[in-house]
TORKOL-4160 file (C-alpha; in steps of 0.2 Angstrom, whole numbers, padded with zeros to 4 digits, m for minus):
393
<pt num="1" X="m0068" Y="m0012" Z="0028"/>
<pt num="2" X="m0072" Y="m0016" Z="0047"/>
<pt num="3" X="m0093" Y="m0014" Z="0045"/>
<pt num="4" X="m0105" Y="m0025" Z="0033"/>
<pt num="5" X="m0115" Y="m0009" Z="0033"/>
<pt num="6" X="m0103" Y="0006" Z="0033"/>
<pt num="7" X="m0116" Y="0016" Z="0025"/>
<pt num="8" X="m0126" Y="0017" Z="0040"/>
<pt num="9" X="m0114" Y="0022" Z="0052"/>
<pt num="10" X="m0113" Y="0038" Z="0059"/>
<pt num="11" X="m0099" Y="0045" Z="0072"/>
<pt num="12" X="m0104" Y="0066" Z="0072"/>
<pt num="13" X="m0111" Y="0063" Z="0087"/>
<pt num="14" X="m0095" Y="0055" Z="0095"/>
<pt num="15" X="m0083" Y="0070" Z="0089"/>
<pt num="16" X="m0077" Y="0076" Z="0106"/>
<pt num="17" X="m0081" Y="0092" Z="0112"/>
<pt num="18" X="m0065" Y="0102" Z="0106"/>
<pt num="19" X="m0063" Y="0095" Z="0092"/>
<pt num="20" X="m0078" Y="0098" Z="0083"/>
<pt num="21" X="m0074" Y="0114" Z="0075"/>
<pt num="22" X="m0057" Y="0107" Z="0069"/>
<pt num="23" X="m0070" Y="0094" Z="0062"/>
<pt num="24" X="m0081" Y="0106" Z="0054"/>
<pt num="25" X="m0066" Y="0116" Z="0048"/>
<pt num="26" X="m0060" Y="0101" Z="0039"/>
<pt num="27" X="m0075" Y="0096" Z="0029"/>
<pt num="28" X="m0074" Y="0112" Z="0024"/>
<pt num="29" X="m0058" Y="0114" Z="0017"/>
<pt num="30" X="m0064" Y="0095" Z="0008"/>
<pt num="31" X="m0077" Y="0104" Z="0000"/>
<pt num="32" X="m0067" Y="0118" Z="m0008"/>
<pt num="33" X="m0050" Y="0113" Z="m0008"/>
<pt num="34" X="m0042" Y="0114" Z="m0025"/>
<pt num="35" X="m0026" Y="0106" Z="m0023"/>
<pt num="36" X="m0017" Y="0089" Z="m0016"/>
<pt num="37" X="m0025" Y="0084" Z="m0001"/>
<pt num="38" X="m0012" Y="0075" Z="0006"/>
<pt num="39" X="m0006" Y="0094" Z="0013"/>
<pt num="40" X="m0021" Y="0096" Z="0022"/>
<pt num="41" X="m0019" Y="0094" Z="0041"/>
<pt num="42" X="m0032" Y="0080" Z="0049"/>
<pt num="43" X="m0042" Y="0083" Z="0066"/>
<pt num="44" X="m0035" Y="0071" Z="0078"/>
<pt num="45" X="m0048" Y="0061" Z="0083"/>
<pt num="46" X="m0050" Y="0054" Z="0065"/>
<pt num="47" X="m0030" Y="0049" Z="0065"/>
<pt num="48" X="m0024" Y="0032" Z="0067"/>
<pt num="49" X="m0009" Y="0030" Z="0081"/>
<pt num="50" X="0001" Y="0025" Z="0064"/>
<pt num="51" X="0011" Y="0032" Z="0051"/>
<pt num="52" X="0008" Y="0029" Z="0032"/>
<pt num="53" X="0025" Y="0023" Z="0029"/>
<pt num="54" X="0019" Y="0008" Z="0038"/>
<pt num="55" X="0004" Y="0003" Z="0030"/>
<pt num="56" X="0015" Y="0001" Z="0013"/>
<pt num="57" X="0004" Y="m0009" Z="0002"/>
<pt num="58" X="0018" Y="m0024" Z="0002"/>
<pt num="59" X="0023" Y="m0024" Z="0018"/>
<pt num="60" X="0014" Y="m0041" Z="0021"/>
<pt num="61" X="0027" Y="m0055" Z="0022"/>
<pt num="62" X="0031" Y="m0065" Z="0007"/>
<pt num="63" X="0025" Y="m0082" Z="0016"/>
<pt num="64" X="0013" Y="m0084" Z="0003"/>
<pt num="65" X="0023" Y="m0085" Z="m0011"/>
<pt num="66" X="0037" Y="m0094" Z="m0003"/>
<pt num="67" X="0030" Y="m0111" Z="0004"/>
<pt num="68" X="0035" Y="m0126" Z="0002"/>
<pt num="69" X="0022" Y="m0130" Z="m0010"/>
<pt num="70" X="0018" Y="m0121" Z="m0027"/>
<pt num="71" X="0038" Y="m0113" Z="m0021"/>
<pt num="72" X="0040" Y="m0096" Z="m0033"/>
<pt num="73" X="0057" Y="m0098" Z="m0030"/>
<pt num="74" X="0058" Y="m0116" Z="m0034"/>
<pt num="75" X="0045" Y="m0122" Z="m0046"/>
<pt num="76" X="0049" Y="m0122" Z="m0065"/>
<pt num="77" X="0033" Y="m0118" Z="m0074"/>
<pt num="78" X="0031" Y="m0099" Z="m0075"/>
<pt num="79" X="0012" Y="m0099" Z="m0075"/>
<pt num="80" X="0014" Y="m0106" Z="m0058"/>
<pt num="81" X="0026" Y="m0093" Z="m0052"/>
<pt num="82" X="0014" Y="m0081" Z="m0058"/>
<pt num="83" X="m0002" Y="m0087" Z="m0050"/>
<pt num="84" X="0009" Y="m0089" Z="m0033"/>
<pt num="85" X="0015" Y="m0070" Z="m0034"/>
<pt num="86" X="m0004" Y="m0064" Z="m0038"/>
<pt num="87" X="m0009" Y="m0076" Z="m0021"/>
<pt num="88" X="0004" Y="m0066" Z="m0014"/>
<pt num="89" X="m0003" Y="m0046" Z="m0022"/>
<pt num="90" X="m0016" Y="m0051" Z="m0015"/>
<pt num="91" X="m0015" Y="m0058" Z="0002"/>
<pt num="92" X="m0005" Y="m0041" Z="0002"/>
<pt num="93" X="m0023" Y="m0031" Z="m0001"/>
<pt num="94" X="m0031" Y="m0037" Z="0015"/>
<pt num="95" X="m0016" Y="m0035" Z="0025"/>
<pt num="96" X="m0013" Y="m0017" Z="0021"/>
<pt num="97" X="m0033" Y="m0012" Z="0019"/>
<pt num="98" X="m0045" Y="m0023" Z="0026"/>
<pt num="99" X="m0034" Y="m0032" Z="0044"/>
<pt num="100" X="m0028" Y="m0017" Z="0050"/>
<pt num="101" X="m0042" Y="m0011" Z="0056"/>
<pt num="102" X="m0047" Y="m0017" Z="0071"/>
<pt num="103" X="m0067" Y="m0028" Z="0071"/>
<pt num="104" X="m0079" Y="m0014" Z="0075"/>
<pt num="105" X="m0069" Y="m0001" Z="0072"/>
<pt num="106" X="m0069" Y="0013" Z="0057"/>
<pt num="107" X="m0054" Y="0020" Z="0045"/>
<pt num="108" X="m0045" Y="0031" Z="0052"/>
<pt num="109" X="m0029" Y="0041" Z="0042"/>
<pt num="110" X="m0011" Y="0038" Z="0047"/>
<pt num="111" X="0002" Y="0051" Z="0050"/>
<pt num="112" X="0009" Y="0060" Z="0035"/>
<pt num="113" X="0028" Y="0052" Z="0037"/>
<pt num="114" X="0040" Y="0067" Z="0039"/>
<pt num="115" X="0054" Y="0068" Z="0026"/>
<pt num="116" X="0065" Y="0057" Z="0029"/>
<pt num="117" X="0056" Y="0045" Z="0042"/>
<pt num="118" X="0063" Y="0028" Z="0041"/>
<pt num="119" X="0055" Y="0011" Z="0045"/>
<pt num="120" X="0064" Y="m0006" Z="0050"/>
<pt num="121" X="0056" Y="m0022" Z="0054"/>
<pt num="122" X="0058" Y="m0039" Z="0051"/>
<pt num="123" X="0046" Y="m0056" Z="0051"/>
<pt num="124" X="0051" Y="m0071" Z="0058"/>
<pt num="125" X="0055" Y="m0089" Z="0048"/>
<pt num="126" X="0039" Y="m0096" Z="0048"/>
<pt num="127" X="0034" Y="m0114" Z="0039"/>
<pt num="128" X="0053" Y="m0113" Z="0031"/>
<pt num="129" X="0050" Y="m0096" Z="0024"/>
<pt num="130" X="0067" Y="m0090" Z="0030"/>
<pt num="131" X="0065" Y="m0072" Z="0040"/>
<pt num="132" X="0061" Y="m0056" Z="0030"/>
<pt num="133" X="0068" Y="m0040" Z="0032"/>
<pt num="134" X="0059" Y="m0023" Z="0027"/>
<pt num="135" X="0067" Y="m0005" Z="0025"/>
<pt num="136" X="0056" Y="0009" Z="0023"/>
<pt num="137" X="0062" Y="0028" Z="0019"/>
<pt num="138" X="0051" Y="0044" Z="0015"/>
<pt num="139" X="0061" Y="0051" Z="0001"/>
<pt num="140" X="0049" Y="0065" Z="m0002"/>
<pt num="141" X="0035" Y="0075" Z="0007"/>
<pt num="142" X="0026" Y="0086" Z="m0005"/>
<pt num="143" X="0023" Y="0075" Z="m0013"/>
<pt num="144" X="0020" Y="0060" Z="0000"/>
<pt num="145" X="0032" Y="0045" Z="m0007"/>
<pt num="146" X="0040" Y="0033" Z="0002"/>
<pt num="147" X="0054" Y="0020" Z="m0005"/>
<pt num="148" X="0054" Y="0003" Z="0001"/>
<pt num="149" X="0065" Y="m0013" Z="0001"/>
<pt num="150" X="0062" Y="m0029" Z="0008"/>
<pt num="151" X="0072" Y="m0045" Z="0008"/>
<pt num="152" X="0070" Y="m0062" Z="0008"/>
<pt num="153" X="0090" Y="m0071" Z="0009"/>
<pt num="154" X="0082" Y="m0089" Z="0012"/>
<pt num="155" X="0074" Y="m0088" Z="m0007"/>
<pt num="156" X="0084" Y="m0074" Z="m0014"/>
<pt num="157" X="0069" Y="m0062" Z="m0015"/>
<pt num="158" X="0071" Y="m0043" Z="m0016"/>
<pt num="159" X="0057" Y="m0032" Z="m0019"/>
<pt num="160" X="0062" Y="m0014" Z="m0022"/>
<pt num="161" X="0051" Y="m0001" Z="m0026"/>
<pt num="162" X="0042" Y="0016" Z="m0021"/>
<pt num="163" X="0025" Y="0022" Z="m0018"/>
<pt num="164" X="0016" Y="0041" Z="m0019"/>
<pt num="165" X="m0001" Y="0048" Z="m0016"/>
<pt num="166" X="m0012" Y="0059" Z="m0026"/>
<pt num="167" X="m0026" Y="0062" Z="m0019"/>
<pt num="168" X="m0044" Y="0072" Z="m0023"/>
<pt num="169" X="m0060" Y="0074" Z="m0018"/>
<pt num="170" X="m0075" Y="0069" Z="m0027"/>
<pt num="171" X="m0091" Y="0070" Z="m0022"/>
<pt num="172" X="m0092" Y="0063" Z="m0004"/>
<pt num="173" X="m0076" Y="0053" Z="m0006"/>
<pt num="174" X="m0057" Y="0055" Z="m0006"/>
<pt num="175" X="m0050" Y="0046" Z="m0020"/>
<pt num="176" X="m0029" Y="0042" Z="m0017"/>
<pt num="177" X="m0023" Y="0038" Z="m0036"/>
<pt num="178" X="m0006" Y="0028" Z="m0029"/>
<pt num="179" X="0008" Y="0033" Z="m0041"/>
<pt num="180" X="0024" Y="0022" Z="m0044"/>
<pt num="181" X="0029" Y="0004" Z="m0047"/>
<pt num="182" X="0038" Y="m0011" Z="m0039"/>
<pt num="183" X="0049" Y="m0023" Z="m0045"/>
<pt num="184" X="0053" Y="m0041" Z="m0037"/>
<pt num="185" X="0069" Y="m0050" Z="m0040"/>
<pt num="186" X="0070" Y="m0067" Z="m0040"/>
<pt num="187" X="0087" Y="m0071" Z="m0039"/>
<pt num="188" X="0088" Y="m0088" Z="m0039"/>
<pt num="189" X="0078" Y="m0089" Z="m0056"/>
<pt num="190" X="0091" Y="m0079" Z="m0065"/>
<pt num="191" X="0085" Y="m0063" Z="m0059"/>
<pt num="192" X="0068" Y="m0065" Z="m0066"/>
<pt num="193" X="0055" Y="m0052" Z="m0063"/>
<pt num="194" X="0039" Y="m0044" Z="m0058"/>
<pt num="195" X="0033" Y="m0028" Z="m0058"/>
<pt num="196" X="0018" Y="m0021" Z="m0053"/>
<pt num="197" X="0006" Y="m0006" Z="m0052"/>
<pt num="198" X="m0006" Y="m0002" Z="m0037"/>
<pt num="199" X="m0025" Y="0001" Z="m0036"/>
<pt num="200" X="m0032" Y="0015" Z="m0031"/>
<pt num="201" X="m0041" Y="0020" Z="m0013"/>
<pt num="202" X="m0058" Y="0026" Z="m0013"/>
<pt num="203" X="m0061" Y="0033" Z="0008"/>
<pt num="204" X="m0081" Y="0035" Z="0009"/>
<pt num="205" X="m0090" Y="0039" Z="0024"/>
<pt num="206" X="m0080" Y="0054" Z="0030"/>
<pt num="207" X="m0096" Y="0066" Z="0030"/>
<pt num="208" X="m0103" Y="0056" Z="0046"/>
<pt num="209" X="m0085" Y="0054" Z="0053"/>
<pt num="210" X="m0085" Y="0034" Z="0051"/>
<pt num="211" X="m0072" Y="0035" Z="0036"/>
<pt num="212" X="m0069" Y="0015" Z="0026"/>
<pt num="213" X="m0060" Y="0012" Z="0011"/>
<pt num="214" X="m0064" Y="0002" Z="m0004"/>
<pt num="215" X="m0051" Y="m0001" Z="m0020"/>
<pt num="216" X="m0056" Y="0006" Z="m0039"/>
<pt num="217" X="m0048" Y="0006" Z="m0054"/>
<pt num="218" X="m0034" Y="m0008" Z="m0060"/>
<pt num="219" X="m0016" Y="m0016" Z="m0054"/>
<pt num="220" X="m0005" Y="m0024" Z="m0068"/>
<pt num="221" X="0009" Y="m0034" Z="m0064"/>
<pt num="222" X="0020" Y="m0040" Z="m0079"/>
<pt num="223" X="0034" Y="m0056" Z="m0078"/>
<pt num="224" X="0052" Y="m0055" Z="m0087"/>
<pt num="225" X="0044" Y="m0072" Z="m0093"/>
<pt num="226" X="0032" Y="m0064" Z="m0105"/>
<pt num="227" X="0015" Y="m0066" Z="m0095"/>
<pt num="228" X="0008" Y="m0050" Z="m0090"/>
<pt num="229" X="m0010" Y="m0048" Z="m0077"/>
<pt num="230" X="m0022" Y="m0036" Z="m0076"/>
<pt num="231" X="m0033" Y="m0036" Z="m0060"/>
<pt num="232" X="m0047" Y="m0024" Z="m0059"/>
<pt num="233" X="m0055" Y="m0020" Z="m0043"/>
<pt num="234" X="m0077" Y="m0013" Z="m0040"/>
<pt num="235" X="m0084" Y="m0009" Z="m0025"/>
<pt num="236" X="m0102" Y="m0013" Z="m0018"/>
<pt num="237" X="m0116" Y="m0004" Z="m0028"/>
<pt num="238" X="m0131" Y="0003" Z="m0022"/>
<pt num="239" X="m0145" Y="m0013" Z="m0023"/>
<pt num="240" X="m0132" Y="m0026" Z="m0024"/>
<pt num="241" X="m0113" Y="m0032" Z="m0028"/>
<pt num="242" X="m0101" Y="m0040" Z="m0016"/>
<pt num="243" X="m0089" Y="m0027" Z="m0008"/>
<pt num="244" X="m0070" Y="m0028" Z="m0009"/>
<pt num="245" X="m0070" Y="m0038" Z="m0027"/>
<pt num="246" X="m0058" Y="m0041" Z="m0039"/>
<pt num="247" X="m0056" Y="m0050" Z="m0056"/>
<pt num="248" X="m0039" Y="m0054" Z="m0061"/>
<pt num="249" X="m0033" Y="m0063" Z="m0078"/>
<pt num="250" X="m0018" Y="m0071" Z="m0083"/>
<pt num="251" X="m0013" Y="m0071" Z="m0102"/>
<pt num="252" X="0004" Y="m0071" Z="m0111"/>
<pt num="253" X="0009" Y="m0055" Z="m0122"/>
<pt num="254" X="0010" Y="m0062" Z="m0137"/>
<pt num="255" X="m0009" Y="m0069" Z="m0135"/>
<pt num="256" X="m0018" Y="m0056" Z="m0124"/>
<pt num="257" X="m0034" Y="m0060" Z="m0133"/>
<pt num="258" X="m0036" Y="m0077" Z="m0124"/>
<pt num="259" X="m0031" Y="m0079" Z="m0105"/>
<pt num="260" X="m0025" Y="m0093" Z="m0097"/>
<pt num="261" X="m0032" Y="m0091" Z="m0077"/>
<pt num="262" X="m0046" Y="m0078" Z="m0070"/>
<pt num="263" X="m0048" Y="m0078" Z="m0054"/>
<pt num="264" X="m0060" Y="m0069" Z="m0044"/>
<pt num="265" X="m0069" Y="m0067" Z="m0027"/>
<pt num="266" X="m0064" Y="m0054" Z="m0014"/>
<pt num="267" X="m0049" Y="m0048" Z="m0009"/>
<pt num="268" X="m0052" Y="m0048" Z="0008"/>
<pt num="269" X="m0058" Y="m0069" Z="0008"/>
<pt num="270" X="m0063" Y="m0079" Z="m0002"/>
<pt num="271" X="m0057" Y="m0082" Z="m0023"/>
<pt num="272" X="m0057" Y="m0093" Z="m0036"/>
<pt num="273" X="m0047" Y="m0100" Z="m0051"/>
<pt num="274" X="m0053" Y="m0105" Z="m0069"/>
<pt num="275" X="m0044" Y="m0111" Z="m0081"/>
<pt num="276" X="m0048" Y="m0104" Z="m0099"/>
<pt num="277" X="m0063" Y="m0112" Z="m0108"/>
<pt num="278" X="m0066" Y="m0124" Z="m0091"/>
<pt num="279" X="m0083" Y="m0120" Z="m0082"/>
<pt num="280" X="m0077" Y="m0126" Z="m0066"/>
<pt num="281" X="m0068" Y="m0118" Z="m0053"/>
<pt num="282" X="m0058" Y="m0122" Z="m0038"/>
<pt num="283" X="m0052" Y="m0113" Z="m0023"/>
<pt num="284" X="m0037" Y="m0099" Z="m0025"/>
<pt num="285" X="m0036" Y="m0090" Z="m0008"/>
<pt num="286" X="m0045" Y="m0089" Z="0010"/>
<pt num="287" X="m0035" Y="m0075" Z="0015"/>
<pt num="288" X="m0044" Y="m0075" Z="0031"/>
<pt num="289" X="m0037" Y="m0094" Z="0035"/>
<pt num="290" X="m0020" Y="m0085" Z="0034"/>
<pt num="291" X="m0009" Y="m0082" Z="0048"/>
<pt num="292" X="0002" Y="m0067" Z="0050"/>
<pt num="293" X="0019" Y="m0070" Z="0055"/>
<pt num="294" X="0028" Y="m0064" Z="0068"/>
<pt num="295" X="0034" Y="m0043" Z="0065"/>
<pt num="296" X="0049" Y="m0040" Z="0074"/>
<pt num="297" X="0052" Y="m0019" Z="0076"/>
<pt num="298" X="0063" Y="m0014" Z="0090"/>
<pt num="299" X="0058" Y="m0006" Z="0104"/>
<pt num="300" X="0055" Y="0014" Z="0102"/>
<pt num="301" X="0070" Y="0018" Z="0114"/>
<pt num="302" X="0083" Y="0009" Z="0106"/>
<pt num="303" X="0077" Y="0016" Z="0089"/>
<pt num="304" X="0086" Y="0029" Z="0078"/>
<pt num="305" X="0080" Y="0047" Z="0080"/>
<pt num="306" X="0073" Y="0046" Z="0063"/>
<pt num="307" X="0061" Y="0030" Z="0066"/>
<pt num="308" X="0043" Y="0032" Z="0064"/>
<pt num="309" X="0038" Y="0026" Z="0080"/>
<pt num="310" X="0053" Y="0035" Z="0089"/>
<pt num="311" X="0046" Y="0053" Z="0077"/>
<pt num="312" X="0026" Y="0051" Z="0081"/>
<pt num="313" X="0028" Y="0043" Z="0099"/>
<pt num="314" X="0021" Y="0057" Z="0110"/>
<pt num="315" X="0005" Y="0059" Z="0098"/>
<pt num="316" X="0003" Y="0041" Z="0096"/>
<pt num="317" X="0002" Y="0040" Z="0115"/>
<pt num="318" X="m0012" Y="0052" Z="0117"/>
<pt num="319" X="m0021" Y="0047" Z="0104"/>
<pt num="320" X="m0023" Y="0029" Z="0114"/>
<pt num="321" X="m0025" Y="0038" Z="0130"/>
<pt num="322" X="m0041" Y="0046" Z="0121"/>
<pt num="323" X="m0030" Y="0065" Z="0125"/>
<pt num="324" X="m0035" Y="0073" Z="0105"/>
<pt num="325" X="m0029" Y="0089" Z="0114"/>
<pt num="326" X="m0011" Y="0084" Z="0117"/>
<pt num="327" X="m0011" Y="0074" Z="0100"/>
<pt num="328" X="m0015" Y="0089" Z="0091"/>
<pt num="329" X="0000" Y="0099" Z="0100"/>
<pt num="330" X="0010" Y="0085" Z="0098"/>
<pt num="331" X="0007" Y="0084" Z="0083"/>
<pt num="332" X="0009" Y="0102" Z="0078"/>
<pt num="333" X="0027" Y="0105" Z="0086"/>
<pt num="334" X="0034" Y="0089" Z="0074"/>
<pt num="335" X="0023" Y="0098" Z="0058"/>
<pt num="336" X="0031" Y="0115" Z="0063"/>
<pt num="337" X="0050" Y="0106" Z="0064"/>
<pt num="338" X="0047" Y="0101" Z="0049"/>
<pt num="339" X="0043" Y="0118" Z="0040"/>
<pt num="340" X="0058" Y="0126" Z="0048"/>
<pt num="341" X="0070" Y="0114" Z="0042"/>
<pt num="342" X="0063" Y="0116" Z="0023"/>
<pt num="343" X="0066" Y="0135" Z="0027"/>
<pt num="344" X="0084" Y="0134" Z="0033"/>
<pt num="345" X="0087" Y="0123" Z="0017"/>
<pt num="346" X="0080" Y="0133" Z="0006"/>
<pt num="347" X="0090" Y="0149" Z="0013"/>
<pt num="348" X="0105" Y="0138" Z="0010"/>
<pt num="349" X="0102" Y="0135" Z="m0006"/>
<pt num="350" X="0103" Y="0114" Z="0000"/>
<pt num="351" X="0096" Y="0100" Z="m0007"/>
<pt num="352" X="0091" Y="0085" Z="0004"/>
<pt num="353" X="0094" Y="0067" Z="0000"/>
<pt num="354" X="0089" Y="0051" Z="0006"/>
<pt num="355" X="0098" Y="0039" Z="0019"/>
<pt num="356" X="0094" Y="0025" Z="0009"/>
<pt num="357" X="0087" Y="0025" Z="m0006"/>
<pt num="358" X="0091" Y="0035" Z="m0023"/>
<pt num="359" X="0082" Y="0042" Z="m0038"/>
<pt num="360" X="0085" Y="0030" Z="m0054"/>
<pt num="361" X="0076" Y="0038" Z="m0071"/>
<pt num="362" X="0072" Y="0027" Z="m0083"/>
<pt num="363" X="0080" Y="0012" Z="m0073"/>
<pt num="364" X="0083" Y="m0001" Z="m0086"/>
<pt num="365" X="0071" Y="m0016" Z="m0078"/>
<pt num="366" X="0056" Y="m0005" Z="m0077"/>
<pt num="367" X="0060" Y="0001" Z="m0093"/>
<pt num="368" X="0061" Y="m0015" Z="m0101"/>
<pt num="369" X="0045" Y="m0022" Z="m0091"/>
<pt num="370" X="0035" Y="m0007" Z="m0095"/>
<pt num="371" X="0038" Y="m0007" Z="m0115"/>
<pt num="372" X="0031" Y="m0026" Z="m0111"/>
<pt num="373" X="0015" Y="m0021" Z="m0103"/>
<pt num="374" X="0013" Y="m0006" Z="m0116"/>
<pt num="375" X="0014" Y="m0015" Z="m0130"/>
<pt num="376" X="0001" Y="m0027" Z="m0126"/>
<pt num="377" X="m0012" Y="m0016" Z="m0116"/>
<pt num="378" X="m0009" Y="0000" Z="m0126"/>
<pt num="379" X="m0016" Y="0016" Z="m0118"/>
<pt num="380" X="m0024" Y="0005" Z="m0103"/>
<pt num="381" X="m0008" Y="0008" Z="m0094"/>
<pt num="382" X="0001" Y="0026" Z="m0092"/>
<pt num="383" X="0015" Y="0025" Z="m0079"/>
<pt num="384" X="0020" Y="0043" Z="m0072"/>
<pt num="385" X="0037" Y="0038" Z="m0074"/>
<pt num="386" X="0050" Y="0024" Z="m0078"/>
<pt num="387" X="0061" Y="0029" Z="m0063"/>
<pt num="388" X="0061" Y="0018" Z="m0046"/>
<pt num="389" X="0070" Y="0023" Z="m0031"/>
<pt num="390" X="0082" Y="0011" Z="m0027"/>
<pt num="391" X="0091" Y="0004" Z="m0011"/>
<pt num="392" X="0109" Y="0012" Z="m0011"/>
<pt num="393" X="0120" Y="m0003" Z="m0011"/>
C-alpha cells in the first residue's frame, strides 16, 4: 500500500477518455460475475507494465536468511533457523505487496502470464550471500498457476514450489485466496525443511479506480525439525488499527499450547520479538532499512520467445507511453493467440506440458510436512492438495 489514506483517494475522474466504457463495463461484470475472476479481461489503464509471474510472492532474495550473522544454513539451534526463515517470509511480504509500487502511486493488476510464460533472473552475491538464481514457468492458465524454483549454490538453498489464484468478489473488494505450497531445502542441514502456505490478498478501492492491497487470513510454515508457525495477518479497521499487521508465533508440535517467540508489528516496517512469559521485546525486522540486491534479467532481445518480458513487450511499452489504445490491442492479439492455440489442441486431442516443471501428487516431503502441521493445528489448516510441481531435473 502506496497511500496512508487509500480510502480517500479517488482516480474516476483520471480514466482516459476511451477507456471509460471499458471501465464501466468492468465494474459491472465485478458486480455480477459468478465465476473465477482471474478470466476476466482488465481495462488497460488499470494494468501494471508487469506480468504476475513476476510478482511471485518469494521472489525476494534470500539475503535475509543467509547473512553472516544468525546464518540458517550455518547455525545449529533450530529455533534460530526458524526465526531467520520467518525474517526472511516476511521481508518477502513487502517486497512482493507493499515496494513494488512505486510512492504515490496506486495498485494496479499485472498481466495474466500466458501458458507457458517463463521467468529467469538472477540477484547478485551481496554481503557473501552467494548469487541467486530464480526460474519461474506458468504451468497452467485456467486456472492461473505458476511453478517456481530458486537457488542459492553458495548455502545449498533450493526453494521449489507453486502458486495459484482464486479469486472473488465481495462486497467492494476482490479477495485472491492463494492456493498451493512451497517447500525450502536446506541442503547443507541434511535436507532439512520448510514448507509454507500464503496469505490471502484483499484489493479494495477499485470502485474509485485507486485499487491497494491489504493481506487477510493466515500463512503456516512447518520445519522437518518439529516447530511449526502460524502468522495471521488484519488490516486497518474503520476508527483505528495499524495497516499491514501481522502476529506470528513460534511453538514446537508436540506443545502447541505454549509458544516459544510472537512476533508482531507490520509487515511492511517495523516488528518485534517476545519471548514466551518475557514482557519485553526487542527489535525483529525494519524491512524498510533493507536493501534490495541487485536483479539481473537479460535484456528482452536476447530473451527466449517465451519470456515474460519478450511475450508482454509491445503492451508494456504503451502502457509507459500513457497509449491505453495500443495496449489494449496489443494486448488483445497475445489473448486471442492464446485461445487459438487451446483450440488447435483441443482438435488434436493434445495435452500440453510444461518446459520445466512437472506435476508430483502427493509428493512425499509435503506429505510428510503437512501430516505434521495437521496433526497439531487440526482443521485450522486445509491444503487443496499435497502435490507441488517440481523442477524437472
Amino acid at each position: 500500500m502506496s497511500n496512508t489514506n487509500q480510502e480517500d483517494v479517488n482516480n474516476v475522474d483520471k480514466i482516459p477518455t476511451e477507456q471509460k466504457g471499458a471501465f464501466q463495463s468492468f465494474i459491472k461484470s465485478l458486480a455480477s460475475f459468478t465465476g473465477d475472476l482471474s478470466a476476466l479481461t482488465c481495462p488497460a489503464f488499470l494494468l501494471a507494465p508487469v506480468s504476475l509471474i513476476e510478482y511471485s510472492q518469494v521472489l525476494l532474495k534470500l539475503n535475509v536468511i543467509t547473512k553472516r550473522n544468525k546464518n540458517i544454513t550455518k547455525s545449529d539451534d533450530d529455533v534460530e533457523r526458524m526465526t531467520a526463515f520467518v525474517k526472511w517470509f516476511i521481508s518477502s511480504l513487502n517486497a512482493s505487496y507493499s515496494r513494488r509500487v512505486p510512492k504515490g502511486d496506486w495498485e494496479k493488476k499485472p498481466y495474466n502470464p500466458i501458458l507457458g510464460e517463463q521467468y529467469k533472473m538472477h540477484w547478485e552475491d551481496m554481503d557473501g550471500s552467494g548469487e541467486t538464481k530464480v526460474l519461474c514457468e506458468q504451468v497452467s492458465h485456467h486456472p492461473p498457476i505458476t511453478g517456481f524454483c530458486i537457488k542459492n549454490d553458495k548455502h545449498g538453498m533450493v526453494l521449489n514450489g507453486h502458486t495459484g489464484q482464486k479469486t472473488r468478489f465481495s462486497s467492494t473488494s476482490l479477495i485472491c485466496d492463494q492456493v498451493g505450497q512451497c517447500v525450502l531445502h536446506l541442503k547443507n542441514k541434511s535436507d532439512e525443511t520448510y514448507m509454507f502456505s500464503y496469505p490471502s490478498v484483499t484489493v479494495n478501492g477499485i470502485w474509485y479506480a485507486a485499487p491497494y492491497v491489504e493481506l487477510t487470513g493466515t500463512s503456516f510454515v512447518q520445519s522437518s525439525t518439529g516447530l511449526y508457525c502460524t502468522i495471521e495477518y488484519t488490516s486497518r479497521g474503520w476508527i483505528s488499527g495499524e495497516r499491514n499487521h501481522f502476529k506470528c508465533y513460534i511453538r514446537r508440535n508436540g506443545n502447541p499450547k505454549e509458544y516459544i517467540y510472537k512476533m508482531e508489528g507490520q509487515w511492511s516496517g517495523k516488528s518485534t520479538l517476545t519471548p514466551y512469559n518475557s514482557k519485553s521485546s526487542q527489535p525483529f525486522l525494519d524491512v524498510t532499512a533493507l536493501t534490495p540486491a541487485t536483479m539481473h534479467v537479460e535484456e528482452v532481445e536476447k530473451q527466449d520467445e517465451m519470456e515474460s518480458r519478450k511475450i508482454w513487450q509491445k503492451v508494456s511499452d504503451a502502457i509507459r507511453a500513457n497509449d491505453t489504445q495500443t495496449a489494449g490491442i496489443e494486448k488483445s492479439k497475445i489473448e486471442n493467440k492464446q485461445r487459438q492455440e487451446r483450440a488447435a489442441r483441443l482438435e488434436a486431442n493434445q495435452e500440453w506440458e510444461p518446459k520445466y516443471f512437472h506435476w508430483v501428487d502427493n509428493e512425499p516431503i509435503v506429505s510428510t510436512l503437512q501430516r505434521m502441521l495437521t496433526s497439531t493445528v487440526k482443521n485450522k489448516y486445509s491444503p487443496a492438495t499435497s502435490g507441488n510441481w517440481v523442477v524437472k531435473e
